[in-house]
N, C-alpha and C positions, 0 to 999 in steps of 0.2 A: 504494500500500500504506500502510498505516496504524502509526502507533508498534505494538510489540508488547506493552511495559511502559508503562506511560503513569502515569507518575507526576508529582507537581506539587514543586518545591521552590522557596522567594522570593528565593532570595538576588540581593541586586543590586553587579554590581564597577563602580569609579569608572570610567571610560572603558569601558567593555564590559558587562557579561554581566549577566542574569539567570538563573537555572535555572525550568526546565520540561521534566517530562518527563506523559505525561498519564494517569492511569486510568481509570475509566468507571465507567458505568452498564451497562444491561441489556439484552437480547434482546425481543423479539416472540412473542404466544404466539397460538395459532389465530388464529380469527375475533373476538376480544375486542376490547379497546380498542386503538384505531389513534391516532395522532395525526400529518396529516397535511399541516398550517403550522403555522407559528408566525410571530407578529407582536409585537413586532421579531424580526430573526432573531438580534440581540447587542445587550448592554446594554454600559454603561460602567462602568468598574471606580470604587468608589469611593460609586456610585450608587443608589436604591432604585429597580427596575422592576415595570411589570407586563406578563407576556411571556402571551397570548393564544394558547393552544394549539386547535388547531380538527382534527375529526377524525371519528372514527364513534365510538357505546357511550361517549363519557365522562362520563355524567351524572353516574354515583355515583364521582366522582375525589376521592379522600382526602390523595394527598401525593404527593412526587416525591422520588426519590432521586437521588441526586449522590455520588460517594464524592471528589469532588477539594473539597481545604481552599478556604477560601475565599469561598464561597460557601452563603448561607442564605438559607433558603426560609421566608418568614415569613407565607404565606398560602394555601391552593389551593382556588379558588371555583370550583364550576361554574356557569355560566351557562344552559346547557341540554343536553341529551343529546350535542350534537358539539361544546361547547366547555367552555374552562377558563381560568378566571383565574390565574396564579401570580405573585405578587406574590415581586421575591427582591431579594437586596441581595449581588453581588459587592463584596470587600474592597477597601479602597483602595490597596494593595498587592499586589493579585492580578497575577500575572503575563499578560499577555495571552497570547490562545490560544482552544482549540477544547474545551469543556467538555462531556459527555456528560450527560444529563438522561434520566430514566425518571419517566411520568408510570405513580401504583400508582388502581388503582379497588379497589371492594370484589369485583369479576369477574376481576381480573386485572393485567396492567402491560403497559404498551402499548411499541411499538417503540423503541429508541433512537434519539434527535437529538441534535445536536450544536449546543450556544448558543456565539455568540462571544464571546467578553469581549474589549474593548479601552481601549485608554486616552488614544484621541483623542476627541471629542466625536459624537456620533451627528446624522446629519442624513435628508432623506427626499430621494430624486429626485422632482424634478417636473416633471410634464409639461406642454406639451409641450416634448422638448431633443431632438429626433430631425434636426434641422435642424442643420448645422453652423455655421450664418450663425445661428443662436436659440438656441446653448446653455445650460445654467445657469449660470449665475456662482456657485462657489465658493471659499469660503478655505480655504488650505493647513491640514496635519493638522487633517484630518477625517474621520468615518468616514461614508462612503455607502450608504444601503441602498433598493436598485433591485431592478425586474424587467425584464427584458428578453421583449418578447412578439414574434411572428412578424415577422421581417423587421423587430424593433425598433432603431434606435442610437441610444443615451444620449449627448450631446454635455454635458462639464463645462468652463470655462474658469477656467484660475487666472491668475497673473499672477506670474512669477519675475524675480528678480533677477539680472545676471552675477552666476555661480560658482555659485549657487545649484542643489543636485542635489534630484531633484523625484524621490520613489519612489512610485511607484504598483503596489499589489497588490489581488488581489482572490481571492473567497472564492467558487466557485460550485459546482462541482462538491461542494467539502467542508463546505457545507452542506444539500445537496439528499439525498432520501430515496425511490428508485425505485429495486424491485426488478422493474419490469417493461417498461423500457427508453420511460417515457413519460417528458413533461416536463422534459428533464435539460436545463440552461443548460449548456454547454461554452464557459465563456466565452473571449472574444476581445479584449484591450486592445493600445491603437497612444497615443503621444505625439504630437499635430500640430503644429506651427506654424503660424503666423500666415499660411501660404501654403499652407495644407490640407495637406503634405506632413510622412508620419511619420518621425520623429525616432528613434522609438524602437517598438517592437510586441514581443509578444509572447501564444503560443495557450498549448499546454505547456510547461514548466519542471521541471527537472530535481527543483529544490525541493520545488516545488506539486502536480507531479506534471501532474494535465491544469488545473489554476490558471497564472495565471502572473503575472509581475510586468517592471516596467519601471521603466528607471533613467534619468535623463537630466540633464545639467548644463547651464545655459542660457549660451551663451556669450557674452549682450548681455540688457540689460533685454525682456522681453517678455510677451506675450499667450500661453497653450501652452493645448491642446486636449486631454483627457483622453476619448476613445473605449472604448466599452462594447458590445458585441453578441455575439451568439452565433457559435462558429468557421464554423456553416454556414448562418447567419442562420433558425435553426429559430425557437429560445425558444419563450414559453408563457407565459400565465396566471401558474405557477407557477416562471416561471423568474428564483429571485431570487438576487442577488446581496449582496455586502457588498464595497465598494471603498474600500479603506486608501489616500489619497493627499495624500503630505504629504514633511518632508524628516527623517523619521526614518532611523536606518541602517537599510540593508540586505545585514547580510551572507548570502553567498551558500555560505561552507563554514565550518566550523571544521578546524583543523590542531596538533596530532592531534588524529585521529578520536575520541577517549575518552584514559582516566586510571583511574586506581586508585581504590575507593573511600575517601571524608573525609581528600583530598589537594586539594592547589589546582592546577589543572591550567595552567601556563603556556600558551596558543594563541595564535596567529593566525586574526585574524579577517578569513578572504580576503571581499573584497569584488566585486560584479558586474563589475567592470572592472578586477579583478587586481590591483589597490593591497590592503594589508593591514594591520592594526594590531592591536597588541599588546592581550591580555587576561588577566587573572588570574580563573580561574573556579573554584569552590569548590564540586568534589563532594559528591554525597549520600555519607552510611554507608554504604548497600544497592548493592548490585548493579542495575542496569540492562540489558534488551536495549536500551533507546531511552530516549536522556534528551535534553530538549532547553533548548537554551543561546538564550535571549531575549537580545537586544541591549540597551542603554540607554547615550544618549548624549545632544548637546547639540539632537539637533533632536528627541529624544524616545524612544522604546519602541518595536522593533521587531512588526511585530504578529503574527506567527508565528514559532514557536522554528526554529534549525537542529538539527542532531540528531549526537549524540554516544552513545558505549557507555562503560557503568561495568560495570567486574569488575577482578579481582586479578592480572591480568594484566599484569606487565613490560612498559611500553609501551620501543618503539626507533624514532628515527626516521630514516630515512632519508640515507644520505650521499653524495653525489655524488663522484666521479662512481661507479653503481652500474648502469651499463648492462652489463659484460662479468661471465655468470657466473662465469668462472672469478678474477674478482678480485671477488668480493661482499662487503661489509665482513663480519663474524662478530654474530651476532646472540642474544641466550639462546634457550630453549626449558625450556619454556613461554613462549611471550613475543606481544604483540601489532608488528606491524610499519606503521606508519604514513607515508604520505607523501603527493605528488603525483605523477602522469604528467605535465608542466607543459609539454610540447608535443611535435608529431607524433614518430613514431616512436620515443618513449622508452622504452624498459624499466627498471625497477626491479627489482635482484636482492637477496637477503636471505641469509645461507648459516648454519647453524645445524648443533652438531654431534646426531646422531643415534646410538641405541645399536641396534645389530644385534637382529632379532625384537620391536622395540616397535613399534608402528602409532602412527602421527601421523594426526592429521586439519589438514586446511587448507581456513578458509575465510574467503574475500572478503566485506567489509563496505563497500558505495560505493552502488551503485543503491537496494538495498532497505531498506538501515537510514541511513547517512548523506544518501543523496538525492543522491549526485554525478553528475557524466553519465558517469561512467565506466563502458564497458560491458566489463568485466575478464574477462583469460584467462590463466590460471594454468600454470606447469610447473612441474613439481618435479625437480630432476637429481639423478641420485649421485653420490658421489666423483670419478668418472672423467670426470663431465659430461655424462654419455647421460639420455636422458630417461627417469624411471620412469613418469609419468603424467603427465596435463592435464588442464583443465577449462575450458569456457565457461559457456554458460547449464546450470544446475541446479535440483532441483527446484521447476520451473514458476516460477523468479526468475533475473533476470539476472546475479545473483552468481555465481561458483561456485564449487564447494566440491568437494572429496578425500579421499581418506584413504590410505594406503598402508603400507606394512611394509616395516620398513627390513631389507635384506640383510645390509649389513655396518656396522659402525664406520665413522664418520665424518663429513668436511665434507657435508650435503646444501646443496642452493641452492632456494629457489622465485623465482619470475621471475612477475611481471605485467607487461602492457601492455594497451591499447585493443585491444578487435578490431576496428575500422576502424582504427589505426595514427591513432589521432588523440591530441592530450594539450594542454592545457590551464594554468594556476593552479590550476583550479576541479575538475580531474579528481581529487578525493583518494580516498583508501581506506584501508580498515585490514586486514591482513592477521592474523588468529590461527592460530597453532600449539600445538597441544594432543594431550596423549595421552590419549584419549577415556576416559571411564568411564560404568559401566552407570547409568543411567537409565530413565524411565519418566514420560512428558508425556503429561499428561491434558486431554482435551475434553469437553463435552455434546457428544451425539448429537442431530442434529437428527433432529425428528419434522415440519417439514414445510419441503419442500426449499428451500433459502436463507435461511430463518430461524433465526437462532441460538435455542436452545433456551429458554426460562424456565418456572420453576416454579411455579401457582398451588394453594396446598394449601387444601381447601376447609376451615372451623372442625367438629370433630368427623369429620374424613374423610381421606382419602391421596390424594398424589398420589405422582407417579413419572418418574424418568430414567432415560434411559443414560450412565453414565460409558464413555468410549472411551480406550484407553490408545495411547500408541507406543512401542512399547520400542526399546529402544537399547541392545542389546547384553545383556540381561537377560531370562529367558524366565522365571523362577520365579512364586512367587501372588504374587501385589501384594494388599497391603490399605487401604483407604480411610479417611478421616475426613475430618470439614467441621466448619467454623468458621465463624459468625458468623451460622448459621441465624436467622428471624424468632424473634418472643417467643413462647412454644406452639407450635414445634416441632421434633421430633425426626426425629431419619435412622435409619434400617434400613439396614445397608451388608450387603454378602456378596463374601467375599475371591472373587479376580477369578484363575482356574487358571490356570495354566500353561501359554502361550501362548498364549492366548486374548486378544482385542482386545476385549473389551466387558462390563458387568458392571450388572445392574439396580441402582437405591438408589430405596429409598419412604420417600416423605418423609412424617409423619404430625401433624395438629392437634391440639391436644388440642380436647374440649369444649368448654371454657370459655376458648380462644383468642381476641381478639383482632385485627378487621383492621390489620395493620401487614406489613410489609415489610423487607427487606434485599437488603443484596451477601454473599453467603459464596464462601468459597473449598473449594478441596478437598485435602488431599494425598493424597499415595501415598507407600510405602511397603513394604521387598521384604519376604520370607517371614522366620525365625529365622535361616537362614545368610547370610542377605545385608540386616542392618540399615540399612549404610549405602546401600543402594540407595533412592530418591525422587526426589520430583519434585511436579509441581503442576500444576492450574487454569488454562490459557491458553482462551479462546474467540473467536472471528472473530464479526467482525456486519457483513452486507455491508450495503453504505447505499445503493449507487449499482450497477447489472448494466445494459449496453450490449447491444449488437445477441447474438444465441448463449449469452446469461448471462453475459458476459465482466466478469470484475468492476472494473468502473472506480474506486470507493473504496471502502474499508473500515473498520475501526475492531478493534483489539484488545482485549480485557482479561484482567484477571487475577480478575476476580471475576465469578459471574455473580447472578441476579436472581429475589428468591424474595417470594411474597406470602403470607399467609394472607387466605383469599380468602369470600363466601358460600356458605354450608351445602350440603350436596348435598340434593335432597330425598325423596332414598331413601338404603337401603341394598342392598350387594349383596356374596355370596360367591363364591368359588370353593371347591367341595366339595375337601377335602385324596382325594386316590383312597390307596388302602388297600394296592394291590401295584403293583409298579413300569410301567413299557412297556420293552418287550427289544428289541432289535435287528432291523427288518424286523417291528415290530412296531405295534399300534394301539391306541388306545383313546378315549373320550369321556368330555369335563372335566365335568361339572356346576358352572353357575353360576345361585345362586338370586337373586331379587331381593325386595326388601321394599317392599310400597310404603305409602307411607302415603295416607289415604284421599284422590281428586282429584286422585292426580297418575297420568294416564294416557299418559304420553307413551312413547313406545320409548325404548327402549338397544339402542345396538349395540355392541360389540364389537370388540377387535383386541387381539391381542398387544404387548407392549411391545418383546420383544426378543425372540427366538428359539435354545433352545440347538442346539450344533450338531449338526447331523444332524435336529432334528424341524421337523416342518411343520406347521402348525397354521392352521386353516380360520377365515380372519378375517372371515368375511361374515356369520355368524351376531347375531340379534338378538332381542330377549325385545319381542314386539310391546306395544300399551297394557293387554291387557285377559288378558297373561300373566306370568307370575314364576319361568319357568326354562327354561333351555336346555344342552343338550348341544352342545357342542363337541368336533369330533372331531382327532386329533394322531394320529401318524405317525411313525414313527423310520426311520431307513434302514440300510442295514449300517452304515452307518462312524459311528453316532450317538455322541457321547462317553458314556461310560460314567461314573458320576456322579449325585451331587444337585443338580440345577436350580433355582433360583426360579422362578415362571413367575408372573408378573402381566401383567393386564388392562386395558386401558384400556377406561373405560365410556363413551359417548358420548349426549350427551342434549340437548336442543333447551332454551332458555330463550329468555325476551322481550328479549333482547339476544344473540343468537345462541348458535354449538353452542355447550357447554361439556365439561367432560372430569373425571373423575373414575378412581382407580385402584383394583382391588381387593388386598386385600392379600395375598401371597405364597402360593401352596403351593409344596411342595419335592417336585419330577419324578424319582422316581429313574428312570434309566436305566441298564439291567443289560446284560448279552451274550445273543444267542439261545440257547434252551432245546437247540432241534433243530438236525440237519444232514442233509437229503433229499438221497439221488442220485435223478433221472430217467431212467430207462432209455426209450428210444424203444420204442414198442409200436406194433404195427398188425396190423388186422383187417380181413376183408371183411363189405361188408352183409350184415345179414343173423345174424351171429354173436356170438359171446362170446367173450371174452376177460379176462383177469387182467393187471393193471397192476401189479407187486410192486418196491414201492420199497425201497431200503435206508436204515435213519433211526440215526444218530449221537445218545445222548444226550449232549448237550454237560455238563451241569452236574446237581446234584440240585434237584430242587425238591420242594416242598409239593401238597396236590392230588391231584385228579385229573384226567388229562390225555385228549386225545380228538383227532385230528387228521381234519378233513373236505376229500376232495377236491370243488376247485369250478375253475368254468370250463371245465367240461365241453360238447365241442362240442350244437349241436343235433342231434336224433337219435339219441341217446344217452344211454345213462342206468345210472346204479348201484344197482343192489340194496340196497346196503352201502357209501352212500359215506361212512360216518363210522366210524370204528375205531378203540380204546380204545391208546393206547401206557401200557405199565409202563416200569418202570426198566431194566427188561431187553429191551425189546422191539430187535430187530436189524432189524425190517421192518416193512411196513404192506404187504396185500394187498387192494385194492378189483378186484370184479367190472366189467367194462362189457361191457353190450348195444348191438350196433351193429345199427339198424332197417336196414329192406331199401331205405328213402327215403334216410337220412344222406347228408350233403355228401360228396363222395368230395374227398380231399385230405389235405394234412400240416396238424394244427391244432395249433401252438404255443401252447395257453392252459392245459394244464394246471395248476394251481395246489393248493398243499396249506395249508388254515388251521388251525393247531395253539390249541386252546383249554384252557388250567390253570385252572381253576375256584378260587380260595384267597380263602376269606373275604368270600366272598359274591360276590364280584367278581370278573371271567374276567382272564387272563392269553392275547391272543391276539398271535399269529407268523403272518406267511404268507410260505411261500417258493414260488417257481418260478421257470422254467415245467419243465412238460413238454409231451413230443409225441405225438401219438397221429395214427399214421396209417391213415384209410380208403382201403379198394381195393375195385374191383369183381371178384365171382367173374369165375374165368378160363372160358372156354365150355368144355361136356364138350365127352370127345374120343370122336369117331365113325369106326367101322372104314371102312375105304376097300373100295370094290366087289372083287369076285375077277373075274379078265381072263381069259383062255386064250390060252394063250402062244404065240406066231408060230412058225411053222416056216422055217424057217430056208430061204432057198431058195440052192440049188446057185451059188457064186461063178462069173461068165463069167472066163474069162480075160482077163488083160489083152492088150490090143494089143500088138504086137513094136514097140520103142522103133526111132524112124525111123534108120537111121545116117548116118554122117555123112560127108562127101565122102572123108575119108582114111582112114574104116573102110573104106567103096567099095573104092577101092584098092586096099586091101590083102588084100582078099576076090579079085579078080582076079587080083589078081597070084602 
């Protein structure tokens, strides 16, 4: 997972710290400009480079955005349609790290990558070093940049001193760019000895994530072997690496977790091997989800931050012994809780007083924001020391997180440990307690799957997103603004209902715009009664997807990526409709096109976003040698009731592929159905007629004249009169049906009634059903039965005398 805040600060402390936390550049937009190497993959801080970006569609590359300090961009040449020159010059002071770049064209702005800045010297592997008996001879801190190709291994040999500790990390995973699970280096490092045997290895790391890093101290003068390959000996062409190996620190946590902001955070700086030393680290102003603390020391600058939280939160740390809940030291609340799990089976308890009916939330910071190995499971006890609730993994990260309501007054306790009953030095975590308030965290909407969203607004024309919201406890309108839009242009925002997760915004050029570029952000913002409710601008950009889409690394920001872009070379409307669509109801958008003369190519069409409840037919297209089409939409019962914006996205082919363009807003009113039809089941036999007599509820008044036709009428069958005038008063609709002497015999459930309001030029139509009509075959006449002549009865025999029996006998005798 990737920083969430990513911000950049230079402060450097004497024996420890520098600060870094990171923010970014931008997203990926269609099929436009890709940028798909770079060469080198990191410059040196201090230095002027030229970084060779190579890709598809970059001919017409104008400039590159960067929003982290530091860094300047002093030239951008193209070379030819898939490459680019950028000449830039990292400060000499820049903190080392993983910097975000967006390469802008006059088409668009191409995917985000990530340059390294370092501040060891930059070298190239050469080959051949695949031979462990032939490797490269290098000097300590330095920075290496390799590829490792199938079945490739990079052999480097340094040469250390007794006592001397050799850190080796490397960069692969988190600077690779595949969202379709090609290419990907997963690299693999081992420390050898002079007798081919490793010293030291490592694949993933807690830190790095799927990077890893190794630490080793030579414990006599020697020769040591620096091993490079892929974890499953895959690699690629494109499978490059950047390998930091030298005897910089490297620590492996900070303790505590975070600090208050523009305070000096006293920490420990635990290191790979559980030794620690002190640091004085000097918070940003602002608040941070992820701020990260660079090392600097006597063998140099660490070359990736560890990672810390800044907010206002009461940090407490931990006091031993704090294994028994029911003796937990007493803690504030609101407060942050910081420690270590520092070996096997330890628990950590925290006990804070709680006020009866307030909801706490509790949540775990170690896996996903500090980078610990701690795989954390939470309880919360009550007073009496029963458990109220738990937590392991949570949404879809290994931290986890709670919330609960407190019963009564008093001592509560939370308790962490390992869910393998394992613990460490290096196991740390930060625990927050907090009583939750309403919020509202915003994203773009992606428009194509796994690509974070950006915006290219063409000069004289619109473009368009989805803001998507999460509320938190807050269901009210949320309303928008954006800051820091390009030069010539403006946002159309539209407040975002009540409870509702999504909300269009058209962004628009002026005329006489401009190609240029920026990062804006966005707030939110709740209705009149709930000022204080907001929030902001976070967006995800996946860099790297594994086997199922699994996202192997990512990148956060807080801003996202806007161009003004070349001209569209039409124009095109959407006709505003004149009376609303109602419930269970239909109608068709007109959208015109303008063309100017020669440009004969199609547009198609799609919706941008859809209100709820309508359906709208996104395959429609205004072929080359036409300029309008109908679009047809749909509403269902439960369709929100309301004004809609409804924009278009236009789709149109150019000489460097599709591009996109938006039309600007009509507003959907959607109203409640007019009518309410009962169905009564009807049937007839072939052959006859019948009357179908519905009962019909006027729901509301309307304008017009109205008219309701029955359709879906079996074959065979047919209406006289199957259209009939409804007034305001009308209680029924009675349509004839003739049932042929051929008709299907059977129950046919297609009845349907479409009610059409004629207002102002324009129909207002409804359709409801079903109904049933069922056919029978005539029953056969009935035919007299013959007359008989009735039997005479002939004379009964008597019956035979019933035989008796031995002791009737008898007794007849006797």
């Amino acid at each position: 997972m990737s920083p969430l805040t990513q911000k950049l600060c230079r402060s450097v402390v004497v024996i420890a710290a520098t600060l870094l936390a990171f923010p970014t550049c931008q997203d990926a937009l269609a099929t436009l400009p890709e940028v798909r190497s770079m060469e080198p993959r990191g410059v040196v801080r201090g230095e002027e480079t030229v970084v060779q970006l190579k890709g598809a569609r970059l001919g017409d590359a104008t400039e590159v955005l960067c929003d982290l300090p530091g860094i300047e961009i002093l030239e951008v040449k193209p070379v030819n349609g898939n490459t680019v020159d950028v000449k830039l010059r990292a400060a000499a002071d820049l903190t080392p790290g993983l910097y975000p770049i967006r390469l802008v064209t006059k088409s668009g702005i191409a995917n985000l990558r990530l340059l390294g800045v370092g501040a060891m010297p930059r070298i190239q592997e050469v080959e051949p070093n695949n031979d462990f008996a032939e490797p490269q001879q290098v000097d300590l801190n330095q920075t290496i940049e390799g590829v490792v190709t199938r079945e490739d291994v990079d052999h480097f040999r340094v040469e250390l001193k007794k006592g001397q500790t050799l850190n080796v990390e490397v960069e692969g995973i988190r600077i690779a760019n595949s969202l379709r699970n090609r290419n990907i280096l997963d690299p693999y490092l081992a420390i050898l000895d002079d007798g081919r045997f490793e010293v030291a290895s490592s694949d993933d790391s807690a830190l790095l994530q799927q990077d890893g890093f190794c630490t080793f101290t030579a414990p006599a003068d020697g020769v040591y072997t620096v091993l490079v390959r892929d974890s499953s000996f895959q690699g690629s062409d494109e499978g490059a690496y950047r390998l930091h190996l030298g005897t910089y620190p490297r620590p492996v946590a900070v303790l505590p977790g975070g600090g208050q902001p523009s305070t000096t955070l006293d920490a420990q700086l635990i290191l790979s091997d559980g030794s620690t030393r002190q640091a004085s680290i000097p918070l940003p102003s602002e608040t941070y989800e992820q701020w990260g603390v660079v090392t600097e020391g006597d063998g140099g600058v660490t070359p990736s931050p560890n990672w810390i939280r800044v907010n206002e939160l009461p940090v407490a740390l931990e006091q031993e012994p704090n294994d028994d809940r029911r003796k937990a030291p007493t803690v504030p609340v609101p407060g942050a809780y910081c420690g270590v799990v520092e070996k096997p089976d330890d628990y950590d308890c925290f006990t804070f007083e709680a006020k009866k009916g307030t909801k706490y939330r509790v949540e775990v910071f170690a896996r996903n924001v500090l980078r610990s190995p701690l795989d954390a499971v939470l309880n919360v006890f009550d007073p009496k020391h029963s458990t109220i609730t738990s937590s392991d993994d949570s949404r879809g990260m290994i931290d986890p997180f709670l919330e609960f309501d407190a019963k009564e007054d008093g001592p509560h306790t939370v308790r962490i440990y390992d869910h393998l009953k394992g613990g460490s030095p290096l196991h740390t975590y930060r625990i927050e307690v907090t009583t939750p308030t309403p919020a509202v965290n915003l994203t773009l909407k992606e428009l194509r799957r796994d690509e974070a969203q950006v915006v290219a607004v063409p000069i004289g024309g619109d473009a368009a997103m989805v803001v998507s919201a999460r509320r938190d406890r807050y269901n009210g309108e949320v309303n928008l603004s954006l800051d820091g839009l390009p030069d010539g242009v403006t946002a159309t925002t539209f407040p975002m209902p009540p409870g509702r997760p999504e909300v269009p915004v058209l962004l628009t050029a002026a005329p006489d715009a401009k190609h240029n570029a920026s990062l804006y952000t966005i707030f939110a913002k709740g209705d009149d009664k709930n000022p204080l409710v907001g929030g902001k601008l976070s967006q995800h950009h996946n860099l790297v997807l594994g086997q199922n889409r699994r996202s192997m690394w990512g990148y956060d920001t807080e801003r996202a990526a806007m161009a003004v872009t070349d001209a569209v070379p039409f124009s095109v409307e959407v006709i505003q409709p004149k009376t609303p669509i109602v419930r269970n109801g239909s109608k068709n958008l007109v959208v015109k096109l303008t063309r100017p003369e020669g440009f004969t190519e199609k547009v198609s069409f799609r919706t941008l976003y859809n209100p709820p409840g309508i359906g709208i037919n996104n395959s429609r297209s205004i072929d080359g040698d036409k300029t309008e089409v109908e679009i047809p939409i749909t509403a269902n019962g439960g369709a929100g009731i309301g004004e809609w914006p409804i924009i278009f996205l236009a789709y149109y082919n150019t000489p460097s592929g599709q591009a996109v363009t938006a039309t600007k807003p009509i507003m959907l009113q959607v109203e409640d159905s007019l009518f309410r039809y009962q169905f009564p089941k009807t049937a007839g036999e072939l052959g006859s007629e019948v009357t179908l007599t519905m009962p019909v509820e006027i729901l509301r008044e309307y304008k017009g004249d109205a008219e309701v036709q029955l359709v879906g009428i079996p074959a065979g069958v047919t209406s006289p009169a199957a259209t009939q005038k409804i007034t305001p008063d009308s209680e029924s609709v009675s349509f004839p049906l003739v049932i042929a002497a051929d008709a299907k015999v059977g129950t046919h459930k297609t009845l349907v009634c479409q009610s059409r309001v004629n207002v102002d030029g324009e129909t207002i139509i409804q359709t409801d059903g079903t109904g049933e009509l069922r056919i029978d075959k005539p029953l056969p006449p009935k035919v007299d039965a013959p007359k008989t002549e009735a039997k005479k009865e002939e004379p009964k025999k008597p019956a035979a005398p019933k035989p008796l029996s031995r002791l009737e006998q008898l007794r007849q005798k006797k």
